[in-house]
C-alpha positions as CSV (number, residue, x, y, z in Angstrom):
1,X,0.0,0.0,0.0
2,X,1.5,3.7,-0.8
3,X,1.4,6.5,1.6
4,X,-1.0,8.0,-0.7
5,X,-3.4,5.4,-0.2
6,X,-2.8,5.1,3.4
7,X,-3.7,8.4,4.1
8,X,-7.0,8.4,2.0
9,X,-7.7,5.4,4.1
10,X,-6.9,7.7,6.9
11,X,-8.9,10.2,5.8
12,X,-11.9,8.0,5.1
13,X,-11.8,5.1,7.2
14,X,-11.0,7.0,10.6
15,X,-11.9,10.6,10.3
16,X,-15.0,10.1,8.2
17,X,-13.9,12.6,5.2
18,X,-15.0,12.8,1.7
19,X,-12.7,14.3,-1.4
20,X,-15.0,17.4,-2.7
21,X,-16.5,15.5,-5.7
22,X,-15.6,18.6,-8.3
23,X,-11.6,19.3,-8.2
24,X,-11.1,16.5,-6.0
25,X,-8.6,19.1,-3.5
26,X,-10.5,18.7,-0.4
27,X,-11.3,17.2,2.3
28,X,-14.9,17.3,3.1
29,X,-16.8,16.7,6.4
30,X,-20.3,17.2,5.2
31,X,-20.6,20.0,3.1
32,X,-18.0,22.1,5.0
33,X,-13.6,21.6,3.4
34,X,-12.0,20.7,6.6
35,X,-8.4,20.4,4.6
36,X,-6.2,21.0,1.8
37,X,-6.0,17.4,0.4
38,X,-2.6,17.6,-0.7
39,X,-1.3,19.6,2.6
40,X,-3.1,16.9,5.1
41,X,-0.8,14.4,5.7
42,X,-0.9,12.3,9.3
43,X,2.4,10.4,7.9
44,X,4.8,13.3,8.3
45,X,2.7,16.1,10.5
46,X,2.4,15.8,14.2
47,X,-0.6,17.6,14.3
48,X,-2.4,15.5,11.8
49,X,-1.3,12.5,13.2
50,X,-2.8,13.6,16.6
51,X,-6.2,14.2,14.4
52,X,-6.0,10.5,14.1
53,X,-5.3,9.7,17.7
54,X,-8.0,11.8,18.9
55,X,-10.6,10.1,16.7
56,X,-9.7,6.6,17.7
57,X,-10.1,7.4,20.8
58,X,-13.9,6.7,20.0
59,X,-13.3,3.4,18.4
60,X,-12.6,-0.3,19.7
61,X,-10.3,-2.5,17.3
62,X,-9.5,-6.2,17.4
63,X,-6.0,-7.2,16.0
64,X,-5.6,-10.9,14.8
65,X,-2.5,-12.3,13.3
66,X,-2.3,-15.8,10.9
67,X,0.6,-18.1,9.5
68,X,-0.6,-19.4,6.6
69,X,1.5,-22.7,5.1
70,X,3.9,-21.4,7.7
71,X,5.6,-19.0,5.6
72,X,3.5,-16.1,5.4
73,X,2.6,-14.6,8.6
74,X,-0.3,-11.4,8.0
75,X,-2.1,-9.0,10.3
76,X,-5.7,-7.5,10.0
77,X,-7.0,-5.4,12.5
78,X,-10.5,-3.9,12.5
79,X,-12.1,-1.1,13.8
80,X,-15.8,-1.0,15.6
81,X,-17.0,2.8,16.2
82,X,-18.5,2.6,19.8
């Protein structure tokens, strides 16, 4: 997975964003552009990162790891809003 696609998982997944559906530069919450979507980036700013920590604050997550043909180990984690 890139960074790019980690943080649009970010973005979605965690925070709850949409990109603006026209020029595709914002993130939306709602109707209302929360950030610059090329600025916002939890990977390398503190600030954003903390956006991150402060909203799964409000979730539970269960983390499971598996061998499979023992060769290949692989975690999943998933996230329940509470």
């Amino acid at each position: 997975m890139t960074d790019a696609e980690l943080i649009r998982l970010a973005a979605t997944k965690v925070i709850g964003w949409h990109l603006d559906a026209e020029h595709r530069k914002y993130w939306m919450d709602g109707s209302l552009a929360v950030a610059d979507a090329s600025l916002w980036n939890p990977l390398t700013d503190i600030s954003d990162a903390w956006m991150l920590v402060e909203k799964l604050r409000h979730f539970r997550f269960c983390l499971n790891s598996c061998v499979e043909d023992n060769k290949e180990f692989h975690w999943h984690a998933t996230l329940y809003e509470l």
